[in-house]
C-alpha positions as CSV (number, residue, x, y, z in Angstrom):
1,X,34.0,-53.6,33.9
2,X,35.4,-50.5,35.7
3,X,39.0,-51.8,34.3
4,X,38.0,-52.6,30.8
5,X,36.5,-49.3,30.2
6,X,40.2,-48.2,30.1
7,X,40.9,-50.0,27.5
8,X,38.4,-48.5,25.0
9,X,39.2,-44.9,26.3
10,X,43.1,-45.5,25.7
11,X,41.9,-47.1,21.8
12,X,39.5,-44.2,21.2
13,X,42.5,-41.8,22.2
14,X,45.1,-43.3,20.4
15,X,42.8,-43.2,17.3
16,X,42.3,-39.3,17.2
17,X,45.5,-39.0,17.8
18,X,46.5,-41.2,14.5
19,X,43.6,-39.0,12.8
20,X,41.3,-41.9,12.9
21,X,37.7,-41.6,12.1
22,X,35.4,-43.7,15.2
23,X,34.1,-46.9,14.2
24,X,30.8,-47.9,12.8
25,X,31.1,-51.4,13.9
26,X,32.9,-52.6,17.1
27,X,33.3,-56.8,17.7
28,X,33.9,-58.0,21.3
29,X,34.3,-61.4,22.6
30,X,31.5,-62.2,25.2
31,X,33.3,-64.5,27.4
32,X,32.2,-63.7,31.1
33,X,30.6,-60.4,30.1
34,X,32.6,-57.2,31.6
35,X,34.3,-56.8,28.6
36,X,31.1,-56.7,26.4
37,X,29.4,-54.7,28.9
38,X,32.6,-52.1,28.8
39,X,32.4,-51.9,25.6
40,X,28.3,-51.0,25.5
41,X,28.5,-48.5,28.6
42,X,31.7,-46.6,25.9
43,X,30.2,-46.7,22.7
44,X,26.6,-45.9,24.0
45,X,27.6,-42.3,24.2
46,X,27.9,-42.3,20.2
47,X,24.2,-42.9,19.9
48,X,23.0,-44.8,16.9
49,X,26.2,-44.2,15.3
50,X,28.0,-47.3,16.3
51,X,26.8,-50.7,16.9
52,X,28.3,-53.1,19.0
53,X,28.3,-57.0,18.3
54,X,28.8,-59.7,20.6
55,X,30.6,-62.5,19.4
56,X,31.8,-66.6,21.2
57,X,32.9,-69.3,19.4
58,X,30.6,-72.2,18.6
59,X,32.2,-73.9,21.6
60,X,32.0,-72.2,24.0
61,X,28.1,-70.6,23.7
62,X,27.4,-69.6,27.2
63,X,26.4,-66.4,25.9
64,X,23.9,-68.0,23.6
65,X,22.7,-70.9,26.4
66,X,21.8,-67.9,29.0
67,X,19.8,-65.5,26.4
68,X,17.6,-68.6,25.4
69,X,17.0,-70.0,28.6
70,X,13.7,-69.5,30.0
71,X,13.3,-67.7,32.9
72,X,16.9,-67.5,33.5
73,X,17.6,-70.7,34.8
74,X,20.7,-72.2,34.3
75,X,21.8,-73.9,31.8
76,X,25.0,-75.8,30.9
77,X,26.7,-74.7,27.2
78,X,26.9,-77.2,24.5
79,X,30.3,-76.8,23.1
């Protein structure tokens, strides 16, 4: 998570440099989750200004599978 908070610091830079404005909206693949969760910890400092969405393809909805299990128990994805 640590690593890919970089990332969003470098974009967020790079962005005010170019004159920018900061984004409303913000997509990020879920995948494993430290990207998603970088991306939350960097934009949470915006407030309600900015609202991050988590996105997986149909095929691969681990993401999905984990939310709607109950309990927390595992559960394998369907794609």
């Amino acid at each position: 998570v640590e690593g890919y908070a970089t990332l969003f610091e470098e974009a967020e830079e790079q962005m005010a440099e170019s004159g920018w404005p900061r984004p409303d909206v913000v997509l990020v693949q879920a995948g494993v989750g430290g990207l998603l969760c970088a991306a939350v910890r960097h934009f949470a400092s915006y407030g309600d200004r900015v609202r991050v969405v988590a996105v997986e393809p149909e095929d691969a909805d681990c993401l999905l599978e984990s939310i709607q299990s109950p309990g927390g128990a595992p559960r394998a994805s369907r794609g």
